[in-house]
C-alpha positions in Angstrom: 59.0 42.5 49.5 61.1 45.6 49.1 60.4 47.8 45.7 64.0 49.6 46.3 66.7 49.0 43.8 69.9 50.4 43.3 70.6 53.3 41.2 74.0 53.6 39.7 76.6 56.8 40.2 77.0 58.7 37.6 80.8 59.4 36.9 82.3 62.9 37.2 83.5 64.3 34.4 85.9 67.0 36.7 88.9 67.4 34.8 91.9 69.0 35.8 91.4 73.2 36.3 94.8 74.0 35.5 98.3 72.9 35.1 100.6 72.6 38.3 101.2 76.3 39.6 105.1 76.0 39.1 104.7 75.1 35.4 103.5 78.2 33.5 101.1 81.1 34.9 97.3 80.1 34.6 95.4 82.1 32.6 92.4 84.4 33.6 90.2 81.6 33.1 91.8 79.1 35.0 92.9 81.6 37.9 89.3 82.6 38.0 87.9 78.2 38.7 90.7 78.1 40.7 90.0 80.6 43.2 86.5 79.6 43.3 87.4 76.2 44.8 89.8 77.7 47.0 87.7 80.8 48.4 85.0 77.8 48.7 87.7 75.9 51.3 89.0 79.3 52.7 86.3 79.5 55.8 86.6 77.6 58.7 83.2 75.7 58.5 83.4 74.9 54.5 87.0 73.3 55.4 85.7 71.0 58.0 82.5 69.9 56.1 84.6 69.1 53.2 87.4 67.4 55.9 84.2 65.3 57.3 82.5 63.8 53.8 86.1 63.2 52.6 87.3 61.2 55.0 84.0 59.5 55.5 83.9 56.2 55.6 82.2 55.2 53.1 83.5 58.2 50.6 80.3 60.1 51.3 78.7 61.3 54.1 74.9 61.9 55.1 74.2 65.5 56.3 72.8 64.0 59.4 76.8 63.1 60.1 78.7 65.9 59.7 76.0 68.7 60.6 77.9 69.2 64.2 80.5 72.1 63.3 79.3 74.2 65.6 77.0 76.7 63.8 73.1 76.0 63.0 71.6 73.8 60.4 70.4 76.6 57.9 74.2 77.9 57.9 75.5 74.2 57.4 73.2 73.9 54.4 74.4 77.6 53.4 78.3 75.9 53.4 77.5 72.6 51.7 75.5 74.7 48.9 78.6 76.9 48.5 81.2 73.7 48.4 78.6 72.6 45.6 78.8 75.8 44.2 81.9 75.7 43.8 82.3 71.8 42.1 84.1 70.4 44.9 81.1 68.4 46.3 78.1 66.5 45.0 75.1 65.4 46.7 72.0 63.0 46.2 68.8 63.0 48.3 67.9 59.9 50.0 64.3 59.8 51.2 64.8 63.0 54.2 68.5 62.6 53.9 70.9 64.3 51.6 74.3 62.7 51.2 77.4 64.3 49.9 80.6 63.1 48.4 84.1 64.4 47.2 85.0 63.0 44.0 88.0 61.2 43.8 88.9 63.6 40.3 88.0 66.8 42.8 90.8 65.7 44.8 93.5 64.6 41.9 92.6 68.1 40.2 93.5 69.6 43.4 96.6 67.9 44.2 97.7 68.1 40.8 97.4 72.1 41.0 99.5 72.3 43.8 102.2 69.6 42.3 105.5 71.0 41.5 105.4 70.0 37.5 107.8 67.0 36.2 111.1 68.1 34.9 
């Protein structure tokens, strides 16, 4: 007999950072969340790990998956704590294991950024 159960996921609350660049200039606070996402995404390494748990599967990835980008494990640990950092990734541990996942509001806030606003 197996004492595991399942735990929900909580929901992300990510909303929107700013309006669509083409529809008024962002403010200092919204220019300053916005390039911390995107200086997040602006190495190599951090683009691919985010790339790998996003188009996982199963909508998250376990480290143990997408640790072969071609650097160490302390500096894939270093990039995953900066994509956190940053809000675009979230993570739960599992036993040894720590699995990540992009949430789906991440992406939409994202997209919606680089949206040319309706007219």
């Amino acid at each position: 007999m197996s004492n595991a159960r399942v735990l929900p996921l909580l929901q992300s609350e990510v909303a929107p950072c700013c309006p669509p660049l083409t529809e008024r200039p962002l403010t200092a606070d919204e220019a300053e969340r916005t390039a911390k996402m995107f200086k997040a995404l602006g190495d190599p390494v951090r683009l691919r790990l985010f790339s790998a748990v996003a188009s996982h599967e199963a909508g998250e990835a376990c480290v143990c998956d997408i640790s072969d980008v071609g650097v160490s494990q302390p500096t894939v640990s270093h990039h995953l704590k900066k994509l956190k950092e940053a809000g675009l990734l979230s993570s739960e541990r599992r036993g040894t294991w720590v699995y990540y996942r992009v949430e789906p509001a991440v992406l939409a806030a994202m997209g919606q950024l680089l949206t040319k606003a309706a007219a």
